[in-house]
N, CA and C atoms of all chains as a GROMACS GRO file, in nm:
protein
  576
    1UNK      N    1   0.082  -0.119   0.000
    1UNK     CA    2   0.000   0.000   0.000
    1UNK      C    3   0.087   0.126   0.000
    2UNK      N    4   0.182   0.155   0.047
    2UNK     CA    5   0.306   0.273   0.083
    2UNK      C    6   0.402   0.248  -0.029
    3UNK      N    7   0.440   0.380  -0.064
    3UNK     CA    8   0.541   0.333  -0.141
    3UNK      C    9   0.652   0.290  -0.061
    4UNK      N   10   0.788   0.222  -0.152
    4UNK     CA   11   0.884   0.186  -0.054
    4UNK      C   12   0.989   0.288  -0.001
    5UNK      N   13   1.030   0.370  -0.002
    5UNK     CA   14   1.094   0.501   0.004
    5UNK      C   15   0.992   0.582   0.114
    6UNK      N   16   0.883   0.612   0.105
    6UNK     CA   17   0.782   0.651   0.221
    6UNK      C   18   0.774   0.584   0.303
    7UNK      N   19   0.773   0.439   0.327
    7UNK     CA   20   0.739   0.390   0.450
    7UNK      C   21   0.910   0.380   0.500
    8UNK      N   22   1.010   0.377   0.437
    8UNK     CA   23   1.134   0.394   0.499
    8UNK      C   24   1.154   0.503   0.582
    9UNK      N   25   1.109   0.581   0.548
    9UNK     CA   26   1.125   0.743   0.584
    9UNK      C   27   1.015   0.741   0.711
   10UNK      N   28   0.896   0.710   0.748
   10UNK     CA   29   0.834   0.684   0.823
   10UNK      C   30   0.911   0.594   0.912
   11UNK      N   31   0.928   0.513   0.916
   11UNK     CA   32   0.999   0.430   1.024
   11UNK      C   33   1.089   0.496   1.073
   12UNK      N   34   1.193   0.564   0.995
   12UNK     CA   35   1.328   0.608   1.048
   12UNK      C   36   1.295   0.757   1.140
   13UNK      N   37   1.181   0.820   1.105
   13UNK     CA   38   1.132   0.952   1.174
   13UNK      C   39   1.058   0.891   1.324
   14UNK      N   40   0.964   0.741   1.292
   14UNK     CA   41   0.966   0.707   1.434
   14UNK      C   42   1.000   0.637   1.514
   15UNK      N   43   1.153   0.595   1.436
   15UNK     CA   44   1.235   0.563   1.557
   15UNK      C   45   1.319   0.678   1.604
   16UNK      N   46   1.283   0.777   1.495
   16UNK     CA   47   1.430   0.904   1.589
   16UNK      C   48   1.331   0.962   1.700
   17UNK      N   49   1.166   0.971   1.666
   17UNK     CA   50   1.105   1.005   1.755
   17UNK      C   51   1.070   0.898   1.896
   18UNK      N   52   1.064   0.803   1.893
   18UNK     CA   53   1.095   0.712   1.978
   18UNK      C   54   1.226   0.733   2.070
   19UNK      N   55   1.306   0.740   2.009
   19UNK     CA   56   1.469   0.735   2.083
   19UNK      C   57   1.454   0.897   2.168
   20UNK      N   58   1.396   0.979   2.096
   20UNK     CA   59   1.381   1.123   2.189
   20UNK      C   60   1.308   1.097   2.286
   21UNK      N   61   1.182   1.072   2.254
   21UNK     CA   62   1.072   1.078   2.401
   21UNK      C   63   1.140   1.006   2.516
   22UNK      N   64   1.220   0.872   2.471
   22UNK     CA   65   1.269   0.791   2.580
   22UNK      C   66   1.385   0.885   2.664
   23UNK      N   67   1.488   0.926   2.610
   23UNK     CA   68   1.563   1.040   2.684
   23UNK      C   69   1.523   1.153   2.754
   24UNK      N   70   1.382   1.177   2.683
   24UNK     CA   71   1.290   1.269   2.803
   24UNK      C   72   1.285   1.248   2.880
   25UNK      N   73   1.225   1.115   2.893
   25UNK     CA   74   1.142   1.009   3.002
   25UNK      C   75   1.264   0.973   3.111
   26UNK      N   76   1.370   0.937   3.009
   26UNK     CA   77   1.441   0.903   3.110
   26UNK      C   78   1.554   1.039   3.202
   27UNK      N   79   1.553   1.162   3.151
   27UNK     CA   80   1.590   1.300   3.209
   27UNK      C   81   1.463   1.351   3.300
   28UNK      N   82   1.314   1.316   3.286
   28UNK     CA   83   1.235   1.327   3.377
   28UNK      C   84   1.254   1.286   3.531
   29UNK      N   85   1.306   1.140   3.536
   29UNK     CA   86   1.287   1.078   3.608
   29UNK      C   87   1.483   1.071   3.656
   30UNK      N   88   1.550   1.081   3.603
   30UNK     CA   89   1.695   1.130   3.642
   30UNK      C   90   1.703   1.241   3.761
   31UNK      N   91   1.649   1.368   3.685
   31UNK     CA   92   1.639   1.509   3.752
   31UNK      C   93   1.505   1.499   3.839
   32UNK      N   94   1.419   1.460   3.855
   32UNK     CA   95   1.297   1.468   3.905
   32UNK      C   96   1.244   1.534   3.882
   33UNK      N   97   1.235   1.584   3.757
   33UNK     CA   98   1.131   1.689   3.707
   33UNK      C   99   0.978   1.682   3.760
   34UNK      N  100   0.978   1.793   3.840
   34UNK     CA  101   0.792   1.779   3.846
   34UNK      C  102   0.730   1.885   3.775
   35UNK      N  103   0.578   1.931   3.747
   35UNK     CA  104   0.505   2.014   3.698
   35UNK      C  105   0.459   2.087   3.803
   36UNK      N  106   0.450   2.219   3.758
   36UNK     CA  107   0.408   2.321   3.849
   36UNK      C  108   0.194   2.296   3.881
   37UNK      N  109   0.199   2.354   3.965
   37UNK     CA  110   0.054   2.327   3.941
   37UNK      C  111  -0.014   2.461   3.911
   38UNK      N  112  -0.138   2.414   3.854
   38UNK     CA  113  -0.269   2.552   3.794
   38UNK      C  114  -0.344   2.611   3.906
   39UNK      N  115  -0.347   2.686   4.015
   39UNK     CA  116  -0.376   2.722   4.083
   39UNK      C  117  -0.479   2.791   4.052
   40UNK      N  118  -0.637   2.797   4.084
   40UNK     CA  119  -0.754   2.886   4.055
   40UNK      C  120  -0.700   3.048   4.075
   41UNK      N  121  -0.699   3.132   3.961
   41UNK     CA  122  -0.686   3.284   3.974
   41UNK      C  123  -0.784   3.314   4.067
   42UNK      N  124  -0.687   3.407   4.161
   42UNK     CA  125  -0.737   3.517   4.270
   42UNK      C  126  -0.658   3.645   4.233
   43UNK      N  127  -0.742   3.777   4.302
   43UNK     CA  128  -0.660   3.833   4.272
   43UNK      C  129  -0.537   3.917   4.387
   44UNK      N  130  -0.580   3.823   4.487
   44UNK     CA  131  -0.521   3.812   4.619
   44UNK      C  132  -0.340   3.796   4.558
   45UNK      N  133  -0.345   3.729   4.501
   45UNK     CA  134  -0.194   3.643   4.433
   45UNK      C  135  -0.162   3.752   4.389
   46UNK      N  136  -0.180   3.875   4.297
   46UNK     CA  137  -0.157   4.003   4.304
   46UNK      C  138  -0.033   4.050   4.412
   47UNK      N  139  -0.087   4.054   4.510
   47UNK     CA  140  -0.009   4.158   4.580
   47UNK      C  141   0.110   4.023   4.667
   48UNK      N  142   0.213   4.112   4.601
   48UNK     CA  143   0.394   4.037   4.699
   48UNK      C  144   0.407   4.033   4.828
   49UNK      N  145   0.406   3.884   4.853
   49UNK     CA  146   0.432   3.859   5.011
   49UNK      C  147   0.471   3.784   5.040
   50UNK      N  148   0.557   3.752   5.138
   50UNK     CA  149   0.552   3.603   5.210
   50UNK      C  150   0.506   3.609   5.327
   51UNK      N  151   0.472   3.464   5.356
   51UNK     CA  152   0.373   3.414   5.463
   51UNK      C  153   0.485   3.347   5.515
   52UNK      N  154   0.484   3.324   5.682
   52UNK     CA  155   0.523   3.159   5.747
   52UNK      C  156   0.422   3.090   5.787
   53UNK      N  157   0.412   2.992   5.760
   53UNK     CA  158   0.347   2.885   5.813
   53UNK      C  159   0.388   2.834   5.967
   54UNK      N  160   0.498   2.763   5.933
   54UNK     CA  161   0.531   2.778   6.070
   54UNK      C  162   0.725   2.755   6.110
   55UNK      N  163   0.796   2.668   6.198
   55UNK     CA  164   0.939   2.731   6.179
   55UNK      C  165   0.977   2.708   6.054
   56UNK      N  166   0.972   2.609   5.989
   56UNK     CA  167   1.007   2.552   5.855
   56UNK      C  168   0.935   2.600   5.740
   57UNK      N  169   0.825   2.629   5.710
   57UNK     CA  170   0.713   2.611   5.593
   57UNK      C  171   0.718   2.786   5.554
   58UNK      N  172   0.732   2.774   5.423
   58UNK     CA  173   0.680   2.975   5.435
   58UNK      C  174   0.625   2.917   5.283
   59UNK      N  175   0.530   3.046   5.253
   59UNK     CA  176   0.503   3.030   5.100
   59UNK      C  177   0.501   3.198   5.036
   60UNK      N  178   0.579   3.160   4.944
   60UNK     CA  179   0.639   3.310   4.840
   60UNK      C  180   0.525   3.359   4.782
   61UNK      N  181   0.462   3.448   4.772
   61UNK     CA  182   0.357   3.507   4.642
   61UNK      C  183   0.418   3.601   4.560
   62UNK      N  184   0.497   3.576   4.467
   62UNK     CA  185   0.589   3.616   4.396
   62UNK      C  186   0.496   3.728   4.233
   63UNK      N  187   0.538   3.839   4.258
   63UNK     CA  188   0.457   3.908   4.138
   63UNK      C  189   0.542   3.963   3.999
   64UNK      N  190   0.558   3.923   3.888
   64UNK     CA  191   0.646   3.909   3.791
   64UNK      C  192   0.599   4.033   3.737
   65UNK      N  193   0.670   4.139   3.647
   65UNK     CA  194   0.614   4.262   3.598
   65UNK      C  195   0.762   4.273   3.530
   66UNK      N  196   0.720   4.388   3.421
   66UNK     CA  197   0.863   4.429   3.340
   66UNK      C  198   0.943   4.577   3.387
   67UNK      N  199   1.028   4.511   3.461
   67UNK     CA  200   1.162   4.377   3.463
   67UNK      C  201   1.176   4.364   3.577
   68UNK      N  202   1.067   4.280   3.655
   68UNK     CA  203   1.146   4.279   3.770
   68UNK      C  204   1.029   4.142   3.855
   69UNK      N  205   1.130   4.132   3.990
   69UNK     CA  206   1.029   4.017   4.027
   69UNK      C  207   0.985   4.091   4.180
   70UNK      N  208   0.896   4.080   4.256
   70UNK     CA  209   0.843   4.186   4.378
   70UNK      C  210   0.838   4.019   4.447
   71UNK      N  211   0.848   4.001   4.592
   71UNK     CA  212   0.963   4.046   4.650
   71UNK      C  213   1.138   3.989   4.558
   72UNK      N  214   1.217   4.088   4.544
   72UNK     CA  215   1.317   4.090   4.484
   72UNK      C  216   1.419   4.025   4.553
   73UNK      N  217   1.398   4.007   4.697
   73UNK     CA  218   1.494   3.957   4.801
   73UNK      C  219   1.406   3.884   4.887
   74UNK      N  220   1.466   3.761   4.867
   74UNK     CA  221   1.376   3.670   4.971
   74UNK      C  222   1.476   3.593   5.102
   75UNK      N  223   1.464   3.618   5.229
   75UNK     CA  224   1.556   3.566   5.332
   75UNK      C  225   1.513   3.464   5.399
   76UNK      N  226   1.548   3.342   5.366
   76UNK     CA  227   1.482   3.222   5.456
   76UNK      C  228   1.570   3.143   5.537
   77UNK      N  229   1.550   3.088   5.624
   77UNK     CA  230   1.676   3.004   5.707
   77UNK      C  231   1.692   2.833   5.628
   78UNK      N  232   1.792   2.819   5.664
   78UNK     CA  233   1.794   2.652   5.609
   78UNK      C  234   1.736   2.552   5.668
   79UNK      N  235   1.707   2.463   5.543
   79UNK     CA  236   1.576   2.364   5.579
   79UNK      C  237   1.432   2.432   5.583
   80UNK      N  238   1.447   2.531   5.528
   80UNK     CA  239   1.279   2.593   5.477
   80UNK      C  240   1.226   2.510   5.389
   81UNK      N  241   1.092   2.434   5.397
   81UNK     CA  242   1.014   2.454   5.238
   81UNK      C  243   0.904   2.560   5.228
   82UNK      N  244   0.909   2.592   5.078
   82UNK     CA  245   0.889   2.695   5.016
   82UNK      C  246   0.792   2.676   4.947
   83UNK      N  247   0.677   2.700   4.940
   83UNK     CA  248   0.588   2.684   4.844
   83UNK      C  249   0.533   2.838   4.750
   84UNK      N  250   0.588   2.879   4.590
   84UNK     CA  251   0.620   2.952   4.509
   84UNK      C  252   0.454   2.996   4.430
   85UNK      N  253   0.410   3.053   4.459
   85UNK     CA  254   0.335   3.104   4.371
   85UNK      C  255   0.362   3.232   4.293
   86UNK      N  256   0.334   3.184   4.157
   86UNK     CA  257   0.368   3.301   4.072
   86UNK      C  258   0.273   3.386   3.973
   87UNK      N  259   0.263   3.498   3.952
   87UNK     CA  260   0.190   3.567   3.821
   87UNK      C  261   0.250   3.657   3.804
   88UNK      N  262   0.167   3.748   3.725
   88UNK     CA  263   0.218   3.878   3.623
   88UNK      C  264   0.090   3.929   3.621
   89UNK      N  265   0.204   4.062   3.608
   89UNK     CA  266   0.103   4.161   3.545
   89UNK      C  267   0.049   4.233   3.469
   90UNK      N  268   0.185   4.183   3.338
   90UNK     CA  269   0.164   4.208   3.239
   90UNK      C  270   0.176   4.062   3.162
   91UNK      N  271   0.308   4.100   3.068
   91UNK     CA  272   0.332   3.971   2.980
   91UNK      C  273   0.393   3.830   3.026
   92UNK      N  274   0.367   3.775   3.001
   92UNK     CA  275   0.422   3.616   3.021
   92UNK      C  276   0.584   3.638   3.061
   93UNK      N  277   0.645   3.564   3.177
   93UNK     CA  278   0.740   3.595   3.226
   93UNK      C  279   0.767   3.464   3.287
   94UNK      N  280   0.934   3.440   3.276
   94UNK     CA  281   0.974   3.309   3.333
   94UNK      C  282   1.000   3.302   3.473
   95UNK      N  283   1.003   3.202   3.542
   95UNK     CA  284   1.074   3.196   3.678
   95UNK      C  285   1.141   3.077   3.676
   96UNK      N  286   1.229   3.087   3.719
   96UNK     CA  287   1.335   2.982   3.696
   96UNK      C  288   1.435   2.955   3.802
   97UNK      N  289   1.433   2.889   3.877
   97UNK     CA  290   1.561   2.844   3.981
   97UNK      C  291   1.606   2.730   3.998
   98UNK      N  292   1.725   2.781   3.879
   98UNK     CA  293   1.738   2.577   3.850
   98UNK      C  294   1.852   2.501   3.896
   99UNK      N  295   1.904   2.542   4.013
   99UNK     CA  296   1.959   2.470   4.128
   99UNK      C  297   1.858   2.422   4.161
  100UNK      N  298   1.745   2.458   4.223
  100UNK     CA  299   1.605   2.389   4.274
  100UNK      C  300   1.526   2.315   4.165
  101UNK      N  301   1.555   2.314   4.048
  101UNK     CA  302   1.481   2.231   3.923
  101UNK      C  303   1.270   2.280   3.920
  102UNK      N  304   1.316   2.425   3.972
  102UNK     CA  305   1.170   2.479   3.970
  102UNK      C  306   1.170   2.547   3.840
  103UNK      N  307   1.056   2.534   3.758
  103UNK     CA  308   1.046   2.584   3.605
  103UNK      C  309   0.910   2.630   3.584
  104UNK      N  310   0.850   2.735   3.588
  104UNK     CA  311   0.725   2.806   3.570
  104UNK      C  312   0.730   2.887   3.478
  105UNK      N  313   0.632   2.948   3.488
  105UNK     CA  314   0.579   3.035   3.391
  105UNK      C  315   0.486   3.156   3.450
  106UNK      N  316   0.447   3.283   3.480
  106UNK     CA  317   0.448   3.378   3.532
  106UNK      C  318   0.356   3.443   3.421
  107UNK      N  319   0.235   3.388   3.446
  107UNK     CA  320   0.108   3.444   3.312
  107UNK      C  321   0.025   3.563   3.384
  108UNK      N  322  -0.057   3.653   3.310
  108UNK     CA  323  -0.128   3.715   3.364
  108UNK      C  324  -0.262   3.651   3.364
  109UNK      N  325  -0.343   3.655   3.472
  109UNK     CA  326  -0.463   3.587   3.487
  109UNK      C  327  -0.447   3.447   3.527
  110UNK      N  328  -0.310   3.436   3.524
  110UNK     CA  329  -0.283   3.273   3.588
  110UNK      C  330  -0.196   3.270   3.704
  111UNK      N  331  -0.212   3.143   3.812
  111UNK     CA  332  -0.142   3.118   3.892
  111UNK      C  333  -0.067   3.009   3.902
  112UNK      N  334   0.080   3.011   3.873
  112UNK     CA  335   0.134   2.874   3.920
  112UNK      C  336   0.200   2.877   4.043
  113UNK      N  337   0.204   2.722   4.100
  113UNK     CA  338   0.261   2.677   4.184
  113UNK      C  339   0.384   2.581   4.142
  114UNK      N  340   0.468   2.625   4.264
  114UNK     CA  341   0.604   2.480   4.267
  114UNK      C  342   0.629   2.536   4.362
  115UNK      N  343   0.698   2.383   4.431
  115UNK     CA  344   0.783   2.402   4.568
  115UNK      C  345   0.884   2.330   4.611
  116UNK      N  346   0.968   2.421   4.670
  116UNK     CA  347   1.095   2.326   4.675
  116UNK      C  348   1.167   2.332   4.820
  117UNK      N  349   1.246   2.266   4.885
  117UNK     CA  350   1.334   2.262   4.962
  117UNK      C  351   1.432   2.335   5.017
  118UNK      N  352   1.485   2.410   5.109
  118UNK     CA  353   1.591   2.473   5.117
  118UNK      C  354   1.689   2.440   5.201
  119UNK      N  355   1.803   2.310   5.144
  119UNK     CA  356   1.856   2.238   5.265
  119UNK      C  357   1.976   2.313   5.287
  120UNK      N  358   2.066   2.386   5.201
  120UNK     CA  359   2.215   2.396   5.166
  120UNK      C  360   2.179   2.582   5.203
  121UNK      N  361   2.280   2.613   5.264
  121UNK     CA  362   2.258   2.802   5.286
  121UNK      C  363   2.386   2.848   5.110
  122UNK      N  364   2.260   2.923   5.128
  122UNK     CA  365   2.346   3.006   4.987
  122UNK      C  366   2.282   3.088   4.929
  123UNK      N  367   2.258   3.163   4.792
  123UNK     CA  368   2.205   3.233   4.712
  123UNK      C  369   2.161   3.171   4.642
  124UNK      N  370   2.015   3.151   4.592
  124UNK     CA  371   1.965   3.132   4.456
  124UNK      C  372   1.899   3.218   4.405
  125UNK      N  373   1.938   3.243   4.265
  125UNK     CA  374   1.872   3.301   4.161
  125UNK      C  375   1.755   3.289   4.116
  126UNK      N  376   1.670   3.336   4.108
  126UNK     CA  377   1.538   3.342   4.014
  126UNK      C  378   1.556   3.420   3.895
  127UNK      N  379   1.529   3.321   3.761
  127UNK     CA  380   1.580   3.426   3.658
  127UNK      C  381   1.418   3.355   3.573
  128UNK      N  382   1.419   3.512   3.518
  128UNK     CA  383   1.335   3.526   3.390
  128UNK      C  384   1.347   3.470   3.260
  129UNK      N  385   1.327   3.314   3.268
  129UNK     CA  386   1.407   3.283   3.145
  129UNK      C  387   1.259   3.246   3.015
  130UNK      N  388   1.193   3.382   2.985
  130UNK     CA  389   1.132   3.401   2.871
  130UNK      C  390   1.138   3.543   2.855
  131UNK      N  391   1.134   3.563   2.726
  131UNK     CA  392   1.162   3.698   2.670
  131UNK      C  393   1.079   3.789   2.705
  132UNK      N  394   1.103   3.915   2.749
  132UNK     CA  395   0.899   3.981   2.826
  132UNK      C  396   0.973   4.115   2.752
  133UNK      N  397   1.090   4.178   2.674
  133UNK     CA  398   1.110   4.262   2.610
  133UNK      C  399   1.248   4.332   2.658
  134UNK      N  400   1.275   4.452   2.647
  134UNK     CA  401   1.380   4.534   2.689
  134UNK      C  402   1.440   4.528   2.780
  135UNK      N  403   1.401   4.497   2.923
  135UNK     CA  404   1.507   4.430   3.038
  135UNK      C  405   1.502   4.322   3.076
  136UNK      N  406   1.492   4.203   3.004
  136UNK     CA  407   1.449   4.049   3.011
  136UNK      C  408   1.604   4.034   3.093
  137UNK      N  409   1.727   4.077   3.045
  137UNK     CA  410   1.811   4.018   3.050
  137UNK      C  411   1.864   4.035   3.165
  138UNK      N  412   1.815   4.157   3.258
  138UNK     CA  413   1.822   4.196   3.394
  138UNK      C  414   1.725   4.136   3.486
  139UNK      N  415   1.612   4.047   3.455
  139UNK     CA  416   1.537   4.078   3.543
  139UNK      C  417   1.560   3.915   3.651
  140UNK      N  418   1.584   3.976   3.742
  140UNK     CA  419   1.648   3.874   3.873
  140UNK      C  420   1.526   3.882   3.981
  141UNK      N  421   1.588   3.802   4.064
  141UNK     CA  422   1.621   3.824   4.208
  141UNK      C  423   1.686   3.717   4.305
  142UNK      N  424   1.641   3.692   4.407
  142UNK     CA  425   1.753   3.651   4.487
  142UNK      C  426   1.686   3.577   4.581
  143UNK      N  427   1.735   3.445   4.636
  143UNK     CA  428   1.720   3.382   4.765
  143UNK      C  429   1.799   3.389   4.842
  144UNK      N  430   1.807   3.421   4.932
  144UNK     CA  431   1.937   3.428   5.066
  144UNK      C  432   1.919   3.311   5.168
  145UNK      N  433   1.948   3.176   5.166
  145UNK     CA  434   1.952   3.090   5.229
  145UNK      C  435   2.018   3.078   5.381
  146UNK      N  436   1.995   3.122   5.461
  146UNK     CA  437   2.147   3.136   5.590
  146UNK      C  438   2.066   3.102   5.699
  147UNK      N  439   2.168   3.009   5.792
  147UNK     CA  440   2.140   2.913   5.941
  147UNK      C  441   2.104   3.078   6.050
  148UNK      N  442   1.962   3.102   6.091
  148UNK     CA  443   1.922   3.152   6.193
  148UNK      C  444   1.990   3.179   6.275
  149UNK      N  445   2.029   3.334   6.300
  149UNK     CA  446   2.141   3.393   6.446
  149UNK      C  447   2.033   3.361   6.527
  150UNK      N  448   2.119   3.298   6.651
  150UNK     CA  449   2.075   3.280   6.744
  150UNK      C  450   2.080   3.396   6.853
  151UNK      N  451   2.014   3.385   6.930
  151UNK     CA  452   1.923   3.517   6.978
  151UNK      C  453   1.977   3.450   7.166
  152UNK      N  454   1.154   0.000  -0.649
  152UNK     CA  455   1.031   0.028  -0.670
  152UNK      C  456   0.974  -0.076  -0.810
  153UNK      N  457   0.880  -0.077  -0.827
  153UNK     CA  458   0.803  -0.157  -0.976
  153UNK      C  459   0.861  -0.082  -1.054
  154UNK      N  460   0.840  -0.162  -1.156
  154UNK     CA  461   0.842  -0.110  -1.315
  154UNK      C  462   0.683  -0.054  -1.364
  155UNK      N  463   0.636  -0.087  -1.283
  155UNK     CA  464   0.500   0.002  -1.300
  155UNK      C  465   0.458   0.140  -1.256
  156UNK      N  466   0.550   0.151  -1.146
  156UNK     CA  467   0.496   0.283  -1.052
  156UNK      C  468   0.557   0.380  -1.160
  157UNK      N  469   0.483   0.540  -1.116
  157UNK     CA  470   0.495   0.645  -1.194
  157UNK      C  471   0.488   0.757  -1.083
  158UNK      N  472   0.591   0.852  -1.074
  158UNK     CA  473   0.619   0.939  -0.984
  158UNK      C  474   0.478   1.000  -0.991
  159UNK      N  475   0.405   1.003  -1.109
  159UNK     CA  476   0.237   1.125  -1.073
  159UNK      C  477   0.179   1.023  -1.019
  160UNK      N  478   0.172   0.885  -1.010
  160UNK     CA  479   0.085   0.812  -0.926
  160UNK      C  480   0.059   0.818  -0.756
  161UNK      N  481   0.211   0.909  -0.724
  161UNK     CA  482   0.250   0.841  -0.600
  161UNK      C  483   0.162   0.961  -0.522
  162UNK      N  484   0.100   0.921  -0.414
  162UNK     CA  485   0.004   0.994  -0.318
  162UNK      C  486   0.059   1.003  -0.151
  163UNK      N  487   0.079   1.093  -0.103
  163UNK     CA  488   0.121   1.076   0.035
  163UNK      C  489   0.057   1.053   0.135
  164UNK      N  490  -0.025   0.929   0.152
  164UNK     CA  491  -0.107   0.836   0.216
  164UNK      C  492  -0.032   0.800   0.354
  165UNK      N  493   0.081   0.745   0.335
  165UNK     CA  494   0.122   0.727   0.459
  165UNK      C  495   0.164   0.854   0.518
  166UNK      N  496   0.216   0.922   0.481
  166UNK     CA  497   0.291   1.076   0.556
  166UNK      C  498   0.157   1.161   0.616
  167UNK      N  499   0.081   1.154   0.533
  167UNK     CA  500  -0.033   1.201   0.606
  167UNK      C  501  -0.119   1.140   0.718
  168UNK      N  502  -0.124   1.002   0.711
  168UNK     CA  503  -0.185   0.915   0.832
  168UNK      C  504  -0.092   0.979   0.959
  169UNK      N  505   0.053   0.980   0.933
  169UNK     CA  506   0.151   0.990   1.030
  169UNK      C  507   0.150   1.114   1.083
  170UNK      N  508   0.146   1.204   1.055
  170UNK     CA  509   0.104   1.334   1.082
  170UNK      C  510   0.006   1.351   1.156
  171UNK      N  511  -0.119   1.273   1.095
  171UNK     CA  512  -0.232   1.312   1.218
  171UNK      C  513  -0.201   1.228   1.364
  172UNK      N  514  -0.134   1.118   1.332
  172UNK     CA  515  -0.093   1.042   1.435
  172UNK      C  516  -0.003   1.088   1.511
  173UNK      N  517   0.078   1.188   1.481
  173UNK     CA  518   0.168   1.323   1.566
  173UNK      C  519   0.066   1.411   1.609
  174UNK      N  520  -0.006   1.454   1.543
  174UNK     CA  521  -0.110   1.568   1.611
  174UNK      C  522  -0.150   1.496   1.725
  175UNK      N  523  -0.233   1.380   1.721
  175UNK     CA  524  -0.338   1.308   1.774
  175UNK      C  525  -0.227   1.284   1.951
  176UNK      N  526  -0.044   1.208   1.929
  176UNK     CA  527  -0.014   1.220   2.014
  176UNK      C  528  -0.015   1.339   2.106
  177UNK      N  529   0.063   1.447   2.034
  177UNK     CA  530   0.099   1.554   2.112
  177UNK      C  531  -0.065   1.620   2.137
  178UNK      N  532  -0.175   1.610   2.093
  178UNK     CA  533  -0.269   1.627   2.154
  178UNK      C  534  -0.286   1.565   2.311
  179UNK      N  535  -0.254   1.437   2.298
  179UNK     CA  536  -0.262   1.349   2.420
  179UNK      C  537  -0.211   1.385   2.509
  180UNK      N  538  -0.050   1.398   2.538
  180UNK     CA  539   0.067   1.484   2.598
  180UNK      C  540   0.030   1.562   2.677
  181UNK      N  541  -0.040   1.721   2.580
  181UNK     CA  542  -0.059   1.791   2.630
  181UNK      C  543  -0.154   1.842   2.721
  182UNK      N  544  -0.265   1.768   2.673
  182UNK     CA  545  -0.419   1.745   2.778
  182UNK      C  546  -0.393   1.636   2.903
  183UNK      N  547  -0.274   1.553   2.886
  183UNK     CA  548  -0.238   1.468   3.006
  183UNK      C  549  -0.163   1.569   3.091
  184UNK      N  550  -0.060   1.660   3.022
  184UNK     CA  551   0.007   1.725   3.122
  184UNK      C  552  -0.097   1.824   3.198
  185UNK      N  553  -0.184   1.880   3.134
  185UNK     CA  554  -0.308   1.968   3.169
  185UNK      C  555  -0.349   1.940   3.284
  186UNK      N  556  -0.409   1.801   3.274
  186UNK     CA  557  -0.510   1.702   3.371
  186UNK      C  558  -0.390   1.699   3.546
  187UNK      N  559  -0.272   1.665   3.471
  187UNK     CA  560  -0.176   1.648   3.627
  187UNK      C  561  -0.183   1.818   3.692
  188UNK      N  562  -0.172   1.942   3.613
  188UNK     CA  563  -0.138   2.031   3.691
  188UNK      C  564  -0.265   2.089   3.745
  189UNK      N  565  -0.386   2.049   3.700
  189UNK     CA  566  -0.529   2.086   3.724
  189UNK      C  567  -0.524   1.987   3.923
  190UNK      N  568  -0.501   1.876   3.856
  190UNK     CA  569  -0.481   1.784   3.950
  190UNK      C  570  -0.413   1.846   4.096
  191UNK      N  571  -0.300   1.907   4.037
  191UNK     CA  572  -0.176   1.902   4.184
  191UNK      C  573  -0.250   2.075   4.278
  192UNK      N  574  -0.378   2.159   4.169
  192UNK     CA  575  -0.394   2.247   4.258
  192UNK      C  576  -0.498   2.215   4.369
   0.00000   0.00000   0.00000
């Protein structure tokens, strides 16, 4: 039914597509890639804050705008988890902290979630890694990871 | 190929089945990844 030259060409496209998905699958499950979640829009998520939960637990409400991320400086002690909610307020904007293997997206009218761990004290980056225009290439901010002065 | 076939005969029957069968996956994919992040809120 195929000619012979077409169905060659078919096979060989799905085995190259075969051999990709599997290196996905298997970089999924290497890195532990997880998916952010769809959080119902409020417009509470709007305004930049963090919360504690309690000694360990805080959650970020992170507000993406051009060029910049609100709160810009975030100070947590080690062994925090973090639970990241993100939007915008204008254009589609990345969040990205990929020491933490957190990968979102920063929509307007949308809310995502991811959350991650904070075992190691240090700095992490949050970077904007989608194009939102003229200061894409600046637009940061910062985690400050450090063991609690004791009091 | 035959000694019969003729390059105006030839129809892209299979390339086209295959194609929708790429749409049809990455349709799947993407409404599965949908369903997990609908899921995790």
């Amino acid at each position: 039914m195929l000619e012979k030259f077409e169905k060659r060409i078919i096979i060989t496209a799905a085995a190259l597509l075969m051999i990709f998905l599997f290196f996905l699958m298997y970089a999924v499950g290497r890195f532990r890639t997880d998916l952010p979640a769809c959080v119902p829009y409020d417009k509470a998520y709007t305004h930049p804050h963090i919360t504690q939960l309690d000694d360990s637990t805080y959650q970020v409400f992170m507000v993406a705008r051009m060029w910049s991320f609100e709160p810009a400086q975030i100070y947590l002690p080690v062994g925090s988890e973090v639970d990241f909610y993100v939007t915008s307020l204008d254009v589609v904007h990345g969040f990205d902290i990929s020491s933490k293997n957190i990968n979102m997206m920063a929509e307007y009218g949308g809310i995502a979630k991811s959350s991650a761990r904070f075992s190691e004290p240090g700095v992490y980056t949050i970077t904007c890694h989608e194009y939102c225009g003229a200061g894409h290439q600046a637009m940061q901010a910062e985690i400050i990871v450090n063991y609690p002065t004791k009091r | 190929m035959s000694d019969n076939f003729k390059s105006e005969d030839f129809k892209p029957v299979g390339s086209i089945a295959f194609f929708i069968l790429l749409v049809l996956i990455c349709m799947a994919i993407w409404f599965g990844l949908y369903a997990i992040m609908l899921q995790k809120a």
